[in-house]
N, CA, C and O atoms as a Tripos MOL2 file, in Angstrom:
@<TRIPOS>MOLECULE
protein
  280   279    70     0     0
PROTEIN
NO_CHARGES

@<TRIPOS>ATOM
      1 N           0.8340   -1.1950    0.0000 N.3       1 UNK1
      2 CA          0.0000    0.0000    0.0000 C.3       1 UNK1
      3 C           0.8750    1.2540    0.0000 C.2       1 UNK1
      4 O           1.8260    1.3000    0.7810 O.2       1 UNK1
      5 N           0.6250    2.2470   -0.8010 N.am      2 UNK2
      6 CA          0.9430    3.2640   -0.9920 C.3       2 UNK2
      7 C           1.0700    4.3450    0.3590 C.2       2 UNK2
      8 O          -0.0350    4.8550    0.5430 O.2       2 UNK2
      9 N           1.7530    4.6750    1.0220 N.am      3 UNK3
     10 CA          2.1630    6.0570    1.9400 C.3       3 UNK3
     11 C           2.1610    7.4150    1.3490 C.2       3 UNK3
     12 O           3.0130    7.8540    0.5770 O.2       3 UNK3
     13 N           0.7940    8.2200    1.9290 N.am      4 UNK4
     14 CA          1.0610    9.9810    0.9700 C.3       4 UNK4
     15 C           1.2820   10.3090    2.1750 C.2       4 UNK4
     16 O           0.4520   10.1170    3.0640 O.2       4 UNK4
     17 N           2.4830   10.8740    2.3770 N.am      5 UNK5
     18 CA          2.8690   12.0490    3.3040 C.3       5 UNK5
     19 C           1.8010   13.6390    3.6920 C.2       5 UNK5
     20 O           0.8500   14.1110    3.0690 O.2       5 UNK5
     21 N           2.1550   13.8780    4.3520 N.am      6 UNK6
     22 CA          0.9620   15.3760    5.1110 C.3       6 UNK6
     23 C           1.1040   16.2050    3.7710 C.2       6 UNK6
     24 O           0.1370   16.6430    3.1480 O.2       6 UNK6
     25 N           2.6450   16.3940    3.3410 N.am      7 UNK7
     26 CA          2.5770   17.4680    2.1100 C.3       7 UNK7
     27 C           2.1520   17.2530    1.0090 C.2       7 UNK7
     28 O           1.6010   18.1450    0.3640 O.2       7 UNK7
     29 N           2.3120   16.0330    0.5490 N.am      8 UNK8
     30 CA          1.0790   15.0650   -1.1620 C.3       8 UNK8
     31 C           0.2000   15.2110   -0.6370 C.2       8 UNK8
     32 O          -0.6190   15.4450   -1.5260 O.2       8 UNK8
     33 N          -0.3790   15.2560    0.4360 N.am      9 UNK9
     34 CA         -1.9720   15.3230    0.9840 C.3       9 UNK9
     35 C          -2.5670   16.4180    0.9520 C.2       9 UNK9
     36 O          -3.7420   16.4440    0.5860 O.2       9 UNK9
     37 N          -1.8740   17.6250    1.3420 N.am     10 UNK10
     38 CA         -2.0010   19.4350    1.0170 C.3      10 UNK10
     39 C          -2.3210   18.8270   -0.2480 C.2      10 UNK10
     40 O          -3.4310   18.3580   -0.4960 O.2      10 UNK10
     41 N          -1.2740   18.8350   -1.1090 N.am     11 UNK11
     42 CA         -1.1940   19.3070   -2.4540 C.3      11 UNK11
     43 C          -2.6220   18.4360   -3.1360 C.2      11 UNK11
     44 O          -3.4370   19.0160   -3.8540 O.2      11 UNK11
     45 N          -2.7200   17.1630   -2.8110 N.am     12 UNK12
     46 CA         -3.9920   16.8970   -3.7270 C.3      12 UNK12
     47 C          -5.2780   16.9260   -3.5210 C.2      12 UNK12
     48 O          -6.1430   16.3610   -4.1890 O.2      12 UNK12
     49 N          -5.5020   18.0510   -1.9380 N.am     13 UNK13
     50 CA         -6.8560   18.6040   -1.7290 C.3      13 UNK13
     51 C          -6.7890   19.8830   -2.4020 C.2      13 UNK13
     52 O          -7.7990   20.3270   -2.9490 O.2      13 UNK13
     53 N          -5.6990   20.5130   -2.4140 N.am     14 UNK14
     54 CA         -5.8530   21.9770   -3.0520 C.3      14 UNK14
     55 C          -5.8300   21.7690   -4.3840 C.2      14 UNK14
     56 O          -6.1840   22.7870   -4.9790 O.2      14 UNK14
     57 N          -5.5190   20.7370   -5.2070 N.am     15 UNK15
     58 CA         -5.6170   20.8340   -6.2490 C.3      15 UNK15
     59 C          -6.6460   20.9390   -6.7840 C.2      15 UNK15
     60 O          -6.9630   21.6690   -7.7230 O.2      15 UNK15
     61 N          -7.7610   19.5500   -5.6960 N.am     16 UNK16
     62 CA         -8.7210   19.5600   -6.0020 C.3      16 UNK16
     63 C          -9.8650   20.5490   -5.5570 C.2      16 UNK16
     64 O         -10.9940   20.4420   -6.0380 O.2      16 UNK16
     65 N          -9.5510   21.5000   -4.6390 N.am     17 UNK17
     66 CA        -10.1840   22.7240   -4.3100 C.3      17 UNK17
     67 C          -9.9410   23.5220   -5.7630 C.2      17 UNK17
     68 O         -10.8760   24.0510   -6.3650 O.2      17 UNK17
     69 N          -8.7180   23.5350   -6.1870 N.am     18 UNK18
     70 CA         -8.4660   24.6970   -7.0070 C.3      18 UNK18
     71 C          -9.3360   24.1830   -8.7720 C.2      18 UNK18
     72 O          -9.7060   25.0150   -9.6000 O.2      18 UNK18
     73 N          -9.4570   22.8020   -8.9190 N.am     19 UNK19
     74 CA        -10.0370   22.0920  -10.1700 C.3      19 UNK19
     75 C         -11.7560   22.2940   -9.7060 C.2      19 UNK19
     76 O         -12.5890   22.5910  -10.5620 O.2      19 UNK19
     77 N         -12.0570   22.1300   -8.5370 N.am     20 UNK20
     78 CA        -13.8120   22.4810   -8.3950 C.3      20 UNK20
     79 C         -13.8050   24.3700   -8.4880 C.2      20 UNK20
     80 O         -14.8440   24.9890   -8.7160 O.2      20 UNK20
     81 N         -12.8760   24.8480   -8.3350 N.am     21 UNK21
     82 CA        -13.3320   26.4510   -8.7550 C.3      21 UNK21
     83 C         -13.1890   26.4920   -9.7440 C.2      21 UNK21
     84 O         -14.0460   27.1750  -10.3050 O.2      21 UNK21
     85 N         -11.9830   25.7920  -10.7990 N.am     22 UNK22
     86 CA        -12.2410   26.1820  -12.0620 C.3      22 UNK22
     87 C         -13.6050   26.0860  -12.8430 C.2      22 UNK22
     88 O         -14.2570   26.8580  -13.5450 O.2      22 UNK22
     89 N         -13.7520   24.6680  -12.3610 N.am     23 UNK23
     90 CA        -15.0750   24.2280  -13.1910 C.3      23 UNK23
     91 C         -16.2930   24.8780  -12.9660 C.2      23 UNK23
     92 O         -17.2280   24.8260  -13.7640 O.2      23 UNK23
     93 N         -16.3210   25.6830  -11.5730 N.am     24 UNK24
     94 CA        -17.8080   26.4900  -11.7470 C.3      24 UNK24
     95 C         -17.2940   27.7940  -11.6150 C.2      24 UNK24
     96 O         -18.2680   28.5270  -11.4460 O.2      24 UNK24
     97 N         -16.2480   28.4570  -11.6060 N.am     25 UNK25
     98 CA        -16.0480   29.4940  -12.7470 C.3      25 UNK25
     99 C         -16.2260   29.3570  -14.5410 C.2      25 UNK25
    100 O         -16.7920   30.1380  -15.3050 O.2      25 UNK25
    101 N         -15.6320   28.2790  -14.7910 N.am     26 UNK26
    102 CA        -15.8250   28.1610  -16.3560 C.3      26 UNK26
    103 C         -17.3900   28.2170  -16.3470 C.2      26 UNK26
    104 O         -17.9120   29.1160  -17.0070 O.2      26 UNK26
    105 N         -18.2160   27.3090  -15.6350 N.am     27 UNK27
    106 CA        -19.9180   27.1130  -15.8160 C.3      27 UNK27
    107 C         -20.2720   28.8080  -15.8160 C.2      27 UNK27
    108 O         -20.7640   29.1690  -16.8860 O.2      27 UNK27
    109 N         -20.0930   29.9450  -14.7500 N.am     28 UNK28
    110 CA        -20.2590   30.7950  -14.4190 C.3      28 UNK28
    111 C         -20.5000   31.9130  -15.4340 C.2      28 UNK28
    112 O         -21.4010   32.7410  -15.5640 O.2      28 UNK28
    113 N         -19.0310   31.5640  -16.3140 N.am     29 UNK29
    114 CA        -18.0910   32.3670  -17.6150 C.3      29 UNK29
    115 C         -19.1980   32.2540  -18.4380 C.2      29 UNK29
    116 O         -19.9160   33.2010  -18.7610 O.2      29 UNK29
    117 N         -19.3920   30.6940  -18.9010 N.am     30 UNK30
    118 CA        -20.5340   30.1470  -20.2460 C.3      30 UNK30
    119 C         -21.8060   30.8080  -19.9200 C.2      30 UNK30
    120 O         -22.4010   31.3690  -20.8400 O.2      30 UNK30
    121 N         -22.3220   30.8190  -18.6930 N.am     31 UNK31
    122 CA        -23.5280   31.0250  -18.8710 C.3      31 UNK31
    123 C         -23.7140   32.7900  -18.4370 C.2      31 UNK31
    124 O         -24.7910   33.2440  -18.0520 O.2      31 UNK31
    125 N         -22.6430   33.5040  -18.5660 N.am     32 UNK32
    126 CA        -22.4120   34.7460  -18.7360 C.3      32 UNK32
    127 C         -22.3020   35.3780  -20.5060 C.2      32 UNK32
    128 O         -22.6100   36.4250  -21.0750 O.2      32 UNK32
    129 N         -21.8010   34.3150  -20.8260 N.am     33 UNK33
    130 CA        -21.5400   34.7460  -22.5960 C.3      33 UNK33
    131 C         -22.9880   34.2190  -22.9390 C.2      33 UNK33
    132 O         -23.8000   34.9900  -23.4510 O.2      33 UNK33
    133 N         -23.2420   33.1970  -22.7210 N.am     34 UNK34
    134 CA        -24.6010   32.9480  -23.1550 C.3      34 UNK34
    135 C         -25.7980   33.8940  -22.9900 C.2      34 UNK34
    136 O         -26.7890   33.6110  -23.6630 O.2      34 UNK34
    137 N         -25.8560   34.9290  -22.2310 N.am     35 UNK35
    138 CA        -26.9810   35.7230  -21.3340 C.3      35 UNK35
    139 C         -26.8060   36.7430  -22.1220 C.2      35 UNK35
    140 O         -27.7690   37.3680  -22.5650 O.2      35 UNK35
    141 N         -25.1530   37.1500  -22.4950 N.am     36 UNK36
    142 CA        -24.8380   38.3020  -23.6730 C.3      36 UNK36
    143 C         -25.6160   38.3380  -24.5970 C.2      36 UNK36
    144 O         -26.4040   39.2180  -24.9440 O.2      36 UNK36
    145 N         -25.2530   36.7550  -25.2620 N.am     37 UNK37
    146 CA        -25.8420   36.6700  -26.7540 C.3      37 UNK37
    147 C         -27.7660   36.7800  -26.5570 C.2      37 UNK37
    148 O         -28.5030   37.4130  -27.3120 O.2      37 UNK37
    149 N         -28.1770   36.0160  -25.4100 N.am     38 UNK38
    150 CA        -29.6980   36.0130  -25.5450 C.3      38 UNK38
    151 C         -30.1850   37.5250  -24.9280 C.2      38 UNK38
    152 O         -31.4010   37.7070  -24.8830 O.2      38 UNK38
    153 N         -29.3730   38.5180  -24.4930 N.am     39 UNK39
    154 CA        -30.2980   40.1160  -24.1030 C.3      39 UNK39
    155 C         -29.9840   40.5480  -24.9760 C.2      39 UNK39
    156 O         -29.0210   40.5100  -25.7410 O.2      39 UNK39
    157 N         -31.5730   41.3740  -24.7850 N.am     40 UNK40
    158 CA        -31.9350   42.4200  -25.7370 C.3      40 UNK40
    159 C         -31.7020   43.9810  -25.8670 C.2      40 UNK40
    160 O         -31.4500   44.8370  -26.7150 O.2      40 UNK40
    161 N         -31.9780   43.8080  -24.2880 N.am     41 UNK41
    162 CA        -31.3410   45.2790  -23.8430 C.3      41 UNK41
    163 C         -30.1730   45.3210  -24.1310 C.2      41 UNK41
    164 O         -29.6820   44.2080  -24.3170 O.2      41 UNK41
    165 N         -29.2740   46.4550  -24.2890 N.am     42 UNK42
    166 CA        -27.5950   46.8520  -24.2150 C.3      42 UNK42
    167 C         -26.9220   46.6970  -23.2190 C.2      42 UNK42
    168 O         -25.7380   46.3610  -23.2560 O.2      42 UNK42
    169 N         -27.8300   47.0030  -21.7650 N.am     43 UNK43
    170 CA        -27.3470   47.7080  -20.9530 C.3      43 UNK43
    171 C         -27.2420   46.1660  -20.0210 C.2      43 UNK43
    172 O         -26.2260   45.9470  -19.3620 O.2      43 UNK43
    173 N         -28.3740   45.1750  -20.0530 N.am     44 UNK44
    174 CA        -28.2960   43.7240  -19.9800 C.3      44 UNK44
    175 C         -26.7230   43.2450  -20.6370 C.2      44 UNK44
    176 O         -25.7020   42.9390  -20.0230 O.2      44 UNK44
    177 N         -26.9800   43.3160  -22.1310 N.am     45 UNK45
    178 CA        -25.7650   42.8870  -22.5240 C.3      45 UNK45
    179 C         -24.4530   43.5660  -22.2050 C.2      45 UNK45
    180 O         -23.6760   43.1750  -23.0760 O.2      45 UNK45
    181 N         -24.0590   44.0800  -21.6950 N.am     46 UNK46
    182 CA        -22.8160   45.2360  -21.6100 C.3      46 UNK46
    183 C         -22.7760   44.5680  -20.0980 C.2      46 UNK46
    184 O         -21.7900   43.8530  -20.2780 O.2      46 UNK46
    185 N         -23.2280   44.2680  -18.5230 N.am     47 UNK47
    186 CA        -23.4000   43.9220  -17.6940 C.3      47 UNK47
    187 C         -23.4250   42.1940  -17.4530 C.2      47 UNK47
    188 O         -23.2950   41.7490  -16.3130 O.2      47 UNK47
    189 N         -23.5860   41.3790  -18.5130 N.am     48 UNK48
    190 CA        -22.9310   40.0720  -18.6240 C.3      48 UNK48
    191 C         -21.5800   40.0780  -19.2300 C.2      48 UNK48
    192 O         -20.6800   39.3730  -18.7730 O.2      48 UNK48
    193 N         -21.4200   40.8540  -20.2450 N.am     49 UNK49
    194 CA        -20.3560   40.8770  -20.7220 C.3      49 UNK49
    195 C         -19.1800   41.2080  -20.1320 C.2      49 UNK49
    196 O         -18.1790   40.6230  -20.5470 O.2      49 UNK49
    197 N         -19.0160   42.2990  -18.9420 N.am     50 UNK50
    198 CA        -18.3010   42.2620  -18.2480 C.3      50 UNK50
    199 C         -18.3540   41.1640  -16.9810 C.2      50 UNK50
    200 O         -17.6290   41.2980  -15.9950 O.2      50 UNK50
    201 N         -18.9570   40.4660  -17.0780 N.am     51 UNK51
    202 CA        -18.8350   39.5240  -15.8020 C.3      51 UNK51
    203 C         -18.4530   38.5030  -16.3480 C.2      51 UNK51
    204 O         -17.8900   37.5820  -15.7570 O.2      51 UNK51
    205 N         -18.7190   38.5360  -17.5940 N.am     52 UNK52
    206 CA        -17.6880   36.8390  -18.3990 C.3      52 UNK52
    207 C         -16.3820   37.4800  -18.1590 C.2      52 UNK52
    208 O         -15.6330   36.8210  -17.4380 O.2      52 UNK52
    209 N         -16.0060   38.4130  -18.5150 N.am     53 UNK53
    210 CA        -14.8050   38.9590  -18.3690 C.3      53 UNK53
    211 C         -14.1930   38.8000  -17.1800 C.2      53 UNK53
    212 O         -13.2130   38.0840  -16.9770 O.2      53 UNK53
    213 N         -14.8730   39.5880  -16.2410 N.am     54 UNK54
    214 CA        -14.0350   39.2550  -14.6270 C.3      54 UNK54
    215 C         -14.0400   37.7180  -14.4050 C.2      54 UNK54
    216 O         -13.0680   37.2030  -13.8520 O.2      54 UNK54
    217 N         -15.0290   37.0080  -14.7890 N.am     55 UNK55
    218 CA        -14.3290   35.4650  -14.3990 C.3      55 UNK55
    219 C         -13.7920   35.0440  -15.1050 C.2      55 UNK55
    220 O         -13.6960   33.8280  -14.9330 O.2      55 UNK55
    221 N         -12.9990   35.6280  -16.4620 N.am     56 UNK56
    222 CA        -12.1180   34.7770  -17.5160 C.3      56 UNK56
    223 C         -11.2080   35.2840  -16.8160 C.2      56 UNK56
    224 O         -10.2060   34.5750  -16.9150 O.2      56 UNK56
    225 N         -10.9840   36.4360  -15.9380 N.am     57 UNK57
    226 CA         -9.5990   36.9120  -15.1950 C.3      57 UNK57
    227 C          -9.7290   36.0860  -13.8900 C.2      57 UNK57
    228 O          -8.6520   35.7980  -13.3680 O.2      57 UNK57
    229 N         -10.6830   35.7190  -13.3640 N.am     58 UNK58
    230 CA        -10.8760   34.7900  -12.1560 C.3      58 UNK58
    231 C          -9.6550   33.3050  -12.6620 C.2      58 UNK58
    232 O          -8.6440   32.7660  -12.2110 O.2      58 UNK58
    233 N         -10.5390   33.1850  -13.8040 N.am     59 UNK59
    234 CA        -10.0380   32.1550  -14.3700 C.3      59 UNK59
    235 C          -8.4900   31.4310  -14.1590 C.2      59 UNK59
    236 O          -7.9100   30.4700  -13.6540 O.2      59 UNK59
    237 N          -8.3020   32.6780  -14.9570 N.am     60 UNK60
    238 CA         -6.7050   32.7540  -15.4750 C.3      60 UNK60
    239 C          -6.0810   33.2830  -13.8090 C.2      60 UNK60
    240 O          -4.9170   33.6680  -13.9110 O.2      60 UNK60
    241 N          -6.4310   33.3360  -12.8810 N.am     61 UNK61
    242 CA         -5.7570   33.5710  -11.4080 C.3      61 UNK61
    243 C          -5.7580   32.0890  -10.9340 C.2      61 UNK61
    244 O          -4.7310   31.4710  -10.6550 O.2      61 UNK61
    245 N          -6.9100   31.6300  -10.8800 N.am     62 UNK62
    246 CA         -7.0370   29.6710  -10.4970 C.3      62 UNK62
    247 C          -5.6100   28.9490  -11.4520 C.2      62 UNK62
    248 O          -4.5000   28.4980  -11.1710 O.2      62 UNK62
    249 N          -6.1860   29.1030  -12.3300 N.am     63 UNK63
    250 CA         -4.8730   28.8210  -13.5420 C.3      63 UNK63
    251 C          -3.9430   28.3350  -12.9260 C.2      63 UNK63
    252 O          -3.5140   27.2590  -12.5110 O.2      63 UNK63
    253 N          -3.6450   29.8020  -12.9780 N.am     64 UNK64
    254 CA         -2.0180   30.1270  -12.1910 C.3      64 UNK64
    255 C          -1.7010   29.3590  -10.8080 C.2      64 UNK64
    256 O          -0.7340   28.6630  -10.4990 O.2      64 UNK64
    257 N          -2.4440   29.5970  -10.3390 N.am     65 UNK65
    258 CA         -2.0120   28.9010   -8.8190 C.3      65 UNK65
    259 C          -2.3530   27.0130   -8.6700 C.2      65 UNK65
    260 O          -2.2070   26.4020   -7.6110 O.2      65 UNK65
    261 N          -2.8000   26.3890   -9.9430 N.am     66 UNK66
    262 CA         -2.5850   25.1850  -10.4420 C.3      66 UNK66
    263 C          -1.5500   25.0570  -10.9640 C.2      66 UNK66
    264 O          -1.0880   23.9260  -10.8150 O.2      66 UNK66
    265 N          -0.5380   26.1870  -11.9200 N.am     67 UNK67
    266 CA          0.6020   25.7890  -12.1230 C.3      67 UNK67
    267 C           1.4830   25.8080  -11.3360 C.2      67 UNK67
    268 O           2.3790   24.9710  -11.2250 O.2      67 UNK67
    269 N           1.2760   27.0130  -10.5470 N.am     68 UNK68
    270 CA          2.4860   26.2590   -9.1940 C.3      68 UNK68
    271 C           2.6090   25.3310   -8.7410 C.2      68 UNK68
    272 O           3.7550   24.8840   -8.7060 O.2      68 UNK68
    273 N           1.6310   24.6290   -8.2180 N.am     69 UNK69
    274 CA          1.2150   23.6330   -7.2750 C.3      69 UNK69
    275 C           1.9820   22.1950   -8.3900 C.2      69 UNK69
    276 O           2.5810   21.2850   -7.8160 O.2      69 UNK69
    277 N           1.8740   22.1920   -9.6220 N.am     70 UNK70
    278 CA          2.2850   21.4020  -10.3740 C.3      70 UNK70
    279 C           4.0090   20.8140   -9.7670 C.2      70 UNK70
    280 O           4.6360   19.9730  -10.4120 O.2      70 UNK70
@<TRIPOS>BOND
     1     1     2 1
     2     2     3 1
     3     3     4 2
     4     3     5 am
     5     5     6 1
     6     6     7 1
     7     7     8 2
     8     7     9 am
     9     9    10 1
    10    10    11 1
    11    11    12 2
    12    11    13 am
    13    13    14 1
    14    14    15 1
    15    15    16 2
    16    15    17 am
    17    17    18 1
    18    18    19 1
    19    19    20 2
    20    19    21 am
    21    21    22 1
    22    22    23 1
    23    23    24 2
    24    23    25 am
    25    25    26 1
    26    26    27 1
    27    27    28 2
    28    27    29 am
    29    29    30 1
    30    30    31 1
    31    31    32 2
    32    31    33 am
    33    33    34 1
    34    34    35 1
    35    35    36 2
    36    35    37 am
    37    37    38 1
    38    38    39 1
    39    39    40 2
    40    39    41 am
    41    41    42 1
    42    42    43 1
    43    43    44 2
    44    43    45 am
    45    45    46 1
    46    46    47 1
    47    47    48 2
    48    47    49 am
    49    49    50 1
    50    50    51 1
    51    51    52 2
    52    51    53 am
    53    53    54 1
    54    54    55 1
    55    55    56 2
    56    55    57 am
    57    57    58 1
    58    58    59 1
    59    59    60 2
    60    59    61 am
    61    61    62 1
    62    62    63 1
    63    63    64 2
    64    63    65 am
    65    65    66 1
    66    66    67 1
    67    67    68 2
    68    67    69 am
    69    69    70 1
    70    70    71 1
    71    71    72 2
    72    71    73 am
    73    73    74 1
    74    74    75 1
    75    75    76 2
    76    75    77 am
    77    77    78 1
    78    78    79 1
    79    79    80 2
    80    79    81 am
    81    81    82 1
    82    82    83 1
    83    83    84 2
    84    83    85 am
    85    85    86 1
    86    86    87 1
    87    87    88 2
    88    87    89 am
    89    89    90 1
    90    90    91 1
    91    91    92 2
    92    91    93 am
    93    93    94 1
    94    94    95 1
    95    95    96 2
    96    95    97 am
    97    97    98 1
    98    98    99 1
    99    99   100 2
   100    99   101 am
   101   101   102 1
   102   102   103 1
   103   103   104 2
   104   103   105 am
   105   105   106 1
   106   106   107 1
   107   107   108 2
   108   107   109 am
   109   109   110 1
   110   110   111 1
   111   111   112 2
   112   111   113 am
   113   113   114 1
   114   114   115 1
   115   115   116 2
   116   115   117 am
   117   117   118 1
   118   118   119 1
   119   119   120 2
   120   119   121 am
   121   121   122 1
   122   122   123 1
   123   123   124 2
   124   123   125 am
   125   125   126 1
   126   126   127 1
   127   127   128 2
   128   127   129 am
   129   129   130 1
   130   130   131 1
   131   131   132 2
   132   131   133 am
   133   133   134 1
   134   134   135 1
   135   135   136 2
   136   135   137 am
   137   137   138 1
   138   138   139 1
   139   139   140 2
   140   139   141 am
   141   141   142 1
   142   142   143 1
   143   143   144 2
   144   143   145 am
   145   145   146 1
   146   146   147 1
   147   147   148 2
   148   147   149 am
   149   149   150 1
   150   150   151 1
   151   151   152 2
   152   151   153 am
   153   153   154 1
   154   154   155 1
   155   155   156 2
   156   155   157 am
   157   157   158 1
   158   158   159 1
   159   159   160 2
   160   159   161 am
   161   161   162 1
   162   162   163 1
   163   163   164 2
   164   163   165 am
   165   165   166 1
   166   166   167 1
   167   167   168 2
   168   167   169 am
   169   169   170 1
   170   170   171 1
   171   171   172 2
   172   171   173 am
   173   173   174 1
   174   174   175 1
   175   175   176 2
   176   175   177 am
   177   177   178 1
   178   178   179 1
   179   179   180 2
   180   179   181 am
   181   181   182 1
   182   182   183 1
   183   183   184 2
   184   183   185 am
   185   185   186 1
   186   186   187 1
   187   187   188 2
   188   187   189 am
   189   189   190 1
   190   190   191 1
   191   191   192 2
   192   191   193 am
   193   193   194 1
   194   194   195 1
   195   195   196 2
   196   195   197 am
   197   197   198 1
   198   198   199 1
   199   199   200 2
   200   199   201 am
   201   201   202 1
   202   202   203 1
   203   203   204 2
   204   203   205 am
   205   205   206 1
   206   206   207 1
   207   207   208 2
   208   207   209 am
   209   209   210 1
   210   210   211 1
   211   211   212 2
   212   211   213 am
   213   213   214 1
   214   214   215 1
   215   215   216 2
   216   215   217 am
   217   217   218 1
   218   218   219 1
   219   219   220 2
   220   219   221 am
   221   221   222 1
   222   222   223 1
   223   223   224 2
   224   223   225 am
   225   225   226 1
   226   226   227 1
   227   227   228 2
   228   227   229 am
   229   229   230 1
   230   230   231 1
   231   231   232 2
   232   231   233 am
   233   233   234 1
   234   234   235 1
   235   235   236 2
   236   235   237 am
   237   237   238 1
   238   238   239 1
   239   239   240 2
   240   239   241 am
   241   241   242 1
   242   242   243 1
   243   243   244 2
   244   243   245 am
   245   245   246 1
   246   246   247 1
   247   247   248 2
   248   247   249 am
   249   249   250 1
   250   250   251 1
   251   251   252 2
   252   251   253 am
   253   253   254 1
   254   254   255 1
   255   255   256 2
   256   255   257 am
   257   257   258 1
   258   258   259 1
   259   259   260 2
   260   259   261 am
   261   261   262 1
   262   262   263 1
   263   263   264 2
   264   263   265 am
   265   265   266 1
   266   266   267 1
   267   267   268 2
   268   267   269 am
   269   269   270 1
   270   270   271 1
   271   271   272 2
   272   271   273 am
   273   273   274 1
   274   274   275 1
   275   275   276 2
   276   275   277 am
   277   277   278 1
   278   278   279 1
   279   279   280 2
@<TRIPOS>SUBSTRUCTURE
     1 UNK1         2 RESIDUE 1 A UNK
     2 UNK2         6 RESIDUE 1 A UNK
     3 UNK3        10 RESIDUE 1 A UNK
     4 UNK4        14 RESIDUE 1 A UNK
     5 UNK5        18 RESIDUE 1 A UNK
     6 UNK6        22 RESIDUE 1 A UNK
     7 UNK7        26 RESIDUE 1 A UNK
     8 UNK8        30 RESIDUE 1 A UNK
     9 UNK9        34 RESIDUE 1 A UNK
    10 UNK10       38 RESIDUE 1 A UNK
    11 UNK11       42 RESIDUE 1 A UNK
    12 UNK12       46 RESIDUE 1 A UNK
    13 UNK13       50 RESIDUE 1 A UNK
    14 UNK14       54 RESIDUE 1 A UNK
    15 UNK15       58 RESIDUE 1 A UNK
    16 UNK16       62 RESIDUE 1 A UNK
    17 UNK17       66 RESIDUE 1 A UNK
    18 UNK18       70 RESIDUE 1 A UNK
    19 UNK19       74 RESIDUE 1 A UNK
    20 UNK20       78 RESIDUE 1 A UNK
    21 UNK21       82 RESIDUE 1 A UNK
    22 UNK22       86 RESIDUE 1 A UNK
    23 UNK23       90 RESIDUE 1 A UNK
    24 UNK24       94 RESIDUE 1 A UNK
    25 UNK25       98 RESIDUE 1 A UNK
    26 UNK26      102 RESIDUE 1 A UNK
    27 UNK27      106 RESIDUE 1 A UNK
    28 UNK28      110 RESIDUE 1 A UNK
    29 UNK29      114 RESIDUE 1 A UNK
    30 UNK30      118 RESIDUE 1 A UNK
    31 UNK31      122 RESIDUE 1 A UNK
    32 UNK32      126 RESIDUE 1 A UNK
    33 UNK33      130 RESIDUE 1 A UNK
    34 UNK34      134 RESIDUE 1 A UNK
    35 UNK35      138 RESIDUE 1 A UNK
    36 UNK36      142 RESIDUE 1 A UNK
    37 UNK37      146 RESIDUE 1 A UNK
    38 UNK38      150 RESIDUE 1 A UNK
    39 UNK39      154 RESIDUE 1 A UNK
    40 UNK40      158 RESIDUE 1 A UNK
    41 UNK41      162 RESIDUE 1 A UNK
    42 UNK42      166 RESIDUE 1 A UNK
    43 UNK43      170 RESIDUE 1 A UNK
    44 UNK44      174 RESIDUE 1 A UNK
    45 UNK45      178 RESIDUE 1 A UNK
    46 UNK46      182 RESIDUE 1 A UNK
    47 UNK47      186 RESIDUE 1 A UNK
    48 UNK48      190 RESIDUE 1 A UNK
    49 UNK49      194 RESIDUE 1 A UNK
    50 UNK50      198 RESIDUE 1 A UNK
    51 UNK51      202 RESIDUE 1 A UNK
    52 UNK52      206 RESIDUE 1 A UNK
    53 UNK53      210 RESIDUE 1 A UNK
    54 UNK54      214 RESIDUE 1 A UNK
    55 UNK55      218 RESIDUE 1 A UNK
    56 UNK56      222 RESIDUE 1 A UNK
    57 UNK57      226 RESIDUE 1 A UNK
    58 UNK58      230 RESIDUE 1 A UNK
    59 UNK59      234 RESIDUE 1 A UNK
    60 UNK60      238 RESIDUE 1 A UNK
    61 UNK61      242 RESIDUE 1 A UNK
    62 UNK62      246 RESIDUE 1 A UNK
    63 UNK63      250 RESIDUE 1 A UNK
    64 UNK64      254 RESIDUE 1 A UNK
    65 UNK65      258 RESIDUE 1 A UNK
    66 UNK66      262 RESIDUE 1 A UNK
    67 UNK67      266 RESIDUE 1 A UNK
    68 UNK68      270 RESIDUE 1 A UNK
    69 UNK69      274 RESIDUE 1 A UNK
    70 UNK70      278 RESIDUE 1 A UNK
């Protein structure tokens, strides 16, 4: 049987903390671009559109702190 030490044990809960934010940031992102394309209003669309945005920068911060951890 396999032995994970305290520090492999950090590392593959945070990974997996850091892989469940990606995935409902990405859900978050999609159904932000999606809300773009279906409003009618401007002011609707201009107000999803920046929130796909802040979580494609959310995004790309999770990212990052998965490549460290690598």
């Amino acid at each position: 049987m396999m032995q994970i030490n305290d520090m492999e044990m950090k590392k593959i809960l945070d990974q997996g903390m850091l892989t469940r934010s990606i995935i409902e940031n990405q859900t978050a992102m999609r159904k932000c671009q999606m809300y773009t394309e279906m409003a009618k209003d401007p002011a609707v669309k201009g107000f999803f559109k920046e929130q796909a945005k802040g979580l494609e920068d959310v995004l790309g911060y999770f990212n990052k702190g998965m490549a460290e951890l690598q």
